[in-house]
C-alpha positions as CSV (number, residue, x, y, z in Angstrom):
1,X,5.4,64.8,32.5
2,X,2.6,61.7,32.6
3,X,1.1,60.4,29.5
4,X,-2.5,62.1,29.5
5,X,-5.3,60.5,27.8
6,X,-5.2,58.2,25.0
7,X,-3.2,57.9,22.7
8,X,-4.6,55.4,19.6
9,X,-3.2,54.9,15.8
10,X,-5.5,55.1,13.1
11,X,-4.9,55.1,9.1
12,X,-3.9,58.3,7.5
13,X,-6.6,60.1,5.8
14,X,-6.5,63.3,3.5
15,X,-7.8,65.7,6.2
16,X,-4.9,65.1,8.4
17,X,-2.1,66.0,6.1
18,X,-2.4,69.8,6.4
19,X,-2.0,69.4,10.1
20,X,1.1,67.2,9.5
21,X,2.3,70.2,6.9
22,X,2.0,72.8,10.0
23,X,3.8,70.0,12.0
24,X,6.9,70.0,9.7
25,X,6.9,74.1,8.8
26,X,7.7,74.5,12.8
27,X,11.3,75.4,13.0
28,X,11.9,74.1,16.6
29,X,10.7,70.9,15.5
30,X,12.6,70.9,12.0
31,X,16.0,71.7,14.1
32,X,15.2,68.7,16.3
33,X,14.7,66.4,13.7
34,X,17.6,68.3,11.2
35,X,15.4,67.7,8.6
36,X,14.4,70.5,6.2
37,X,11.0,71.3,5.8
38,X,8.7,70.8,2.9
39,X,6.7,73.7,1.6
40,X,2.7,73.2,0.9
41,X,3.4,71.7,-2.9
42,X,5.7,69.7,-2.0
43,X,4.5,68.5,1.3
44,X,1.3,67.1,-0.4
45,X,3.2,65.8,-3.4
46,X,5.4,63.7,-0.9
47,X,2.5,62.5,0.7
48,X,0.7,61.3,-2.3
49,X,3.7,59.0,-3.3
50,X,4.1,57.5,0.1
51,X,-0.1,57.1,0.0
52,X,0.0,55.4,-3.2
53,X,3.1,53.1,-2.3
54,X,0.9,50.1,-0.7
55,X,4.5,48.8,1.1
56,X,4.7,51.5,3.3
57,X,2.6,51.8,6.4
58,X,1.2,55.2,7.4
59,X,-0.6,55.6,10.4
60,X,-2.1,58.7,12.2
61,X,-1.1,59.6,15.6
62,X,-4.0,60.2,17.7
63,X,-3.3,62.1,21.2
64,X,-7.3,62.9,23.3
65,X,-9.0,62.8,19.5
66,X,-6.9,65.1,18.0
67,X,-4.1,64.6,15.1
68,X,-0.6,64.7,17.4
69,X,1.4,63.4,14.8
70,X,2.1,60.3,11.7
71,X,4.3,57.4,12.7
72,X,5.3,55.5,9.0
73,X,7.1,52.6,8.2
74,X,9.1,51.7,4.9
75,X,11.2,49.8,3.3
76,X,14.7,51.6,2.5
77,X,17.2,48.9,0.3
78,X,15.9,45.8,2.0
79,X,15.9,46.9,4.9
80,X,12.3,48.1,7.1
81,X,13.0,51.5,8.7
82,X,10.4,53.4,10.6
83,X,10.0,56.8,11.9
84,X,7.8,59.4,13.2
85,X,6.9,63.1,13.8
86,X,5.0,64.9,16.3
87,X,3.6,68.0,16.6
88,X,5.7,70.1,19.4
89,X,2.4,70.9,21.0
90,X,2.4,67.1,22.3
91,X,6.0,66.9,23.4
92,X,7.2,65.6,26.5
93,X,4.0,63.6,27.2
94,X,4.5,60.4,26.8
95,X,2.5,60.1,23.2
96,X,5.7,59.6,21.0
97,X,6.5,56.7,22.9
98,X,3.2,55.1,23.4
99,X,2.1,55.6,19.6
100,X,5.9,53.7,19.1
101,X,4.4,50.6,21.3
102,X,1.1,50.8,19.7
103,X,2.9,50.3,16.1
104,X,5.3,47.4,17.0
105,X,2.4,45.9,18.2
106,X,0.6,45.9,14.8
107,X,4.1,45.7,12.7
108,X,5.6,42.6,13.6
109,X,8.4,42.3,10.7
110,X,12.0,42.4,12.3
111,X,14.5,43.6,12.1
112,X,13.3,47.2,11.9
113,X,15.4,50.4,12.0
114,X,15.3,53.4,12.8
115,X,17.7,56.6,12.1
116,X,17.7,59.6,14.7
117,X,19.9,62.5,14.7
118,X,22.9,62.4,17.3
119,X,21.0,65.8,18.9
120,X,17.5,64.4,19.3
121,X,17.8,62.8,22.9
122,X,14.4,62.6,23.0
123,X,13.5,60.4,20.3
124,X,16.4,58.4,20.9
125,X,15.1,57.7,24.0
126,X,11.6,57.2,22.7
127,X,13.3,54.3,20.5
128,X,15.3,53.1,23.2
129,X,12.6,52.8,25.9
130,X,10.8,50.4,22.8
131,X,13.8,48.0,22.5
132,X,15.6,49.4,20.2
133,X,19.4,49.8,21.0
134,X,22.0,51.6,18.7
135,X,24.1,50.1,16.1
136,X,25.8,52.3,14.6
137,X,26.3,55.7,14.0
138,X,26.1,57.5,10.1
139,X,25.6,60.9,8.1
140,X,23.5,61.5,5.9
141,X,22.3,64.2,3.7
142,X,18.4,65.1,4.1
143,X,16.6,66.2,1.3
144,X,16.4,69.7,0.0
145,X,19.5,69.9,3.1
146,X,23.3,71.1,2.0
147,X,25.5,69.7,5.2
148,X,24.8,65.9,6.0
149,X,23.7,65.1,9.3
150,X,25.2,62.8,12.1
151,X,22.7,60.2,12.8
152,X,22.3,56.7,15.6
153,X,20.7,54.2,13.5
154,X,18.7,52.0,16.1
155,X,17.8,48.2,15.8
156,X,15.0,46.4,17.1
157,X,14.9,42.4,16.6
């Protein structure tokens, strides 16, 4: 399916993180990304300490004016990873990848990284179609999760 309308970044502001909250409680979306979900407390508590944390970049995805998703960027033991959620309402439309283009435009440092779950075709093609290309493959063990995860970790230089 063709991108419709457009598709713009903006910072994160209070008001959207209850949207990204219902984003991350759907559990077709948390099986894609094999990442547990947060509950309300929690959710908000997480967001607060990325917020405060002026080294990571947080920006709103924007998809026709309304809140489609978050794309962040952080820095994980030296090295800059980035990643991203949308809502599964905006799937399959082109925004992921757009949003992805709009950030590397604004984020110049490189390398930067990205991890994606073996699974996730999609986003891996999101990263790929933005120059990233795999390097390696891990597991790793999500949060709040009890099985690690098989993972691509992606480079873009």
């Amino acid at each position: 399916m063709a991108l419709r309308g457009a598709v713009l970044l903006r910072e994160v502001i209070e008001s959207d993180l209850p949207v990204f909250l219902a984003h991350q409680l759907d559990p077709q979306a948390t099986a894609m990304a094999a990442f547990p979900a947060r509950e309300s407390e929690a959710h908000f508590a997480h967001w607060a300490k990325i917020m405060a944390d002026g080294t990571n970049i947080l920006k709103t995805i924007l998809a026709d004016g309304q809140v489609a998703g978050n794309i962040v960027s952080w820095d994980a033991s030296g090295q800059r990873e980035v990643g991203y959620w949308l809502g599964r309402e905006f799937w399959g439309r082109g925004i992921a990848t757009r949003a992805l283009e709009l950030f590397l435009i604004e984020v110049a440092t490189r390398p930067l990284y990205a991890h994606v779950v073996r699974h996730n075709r999609a986003s891996r093609r999101v990263l790929e179609k933005c120059g990233f290309t795999v390097i390696g493959a891990d597991g790793v063990l999500p949060e709040n999760a009890s099985e690690p995860v098989a993972e691509f970790v992606l480079r873009l230089d």
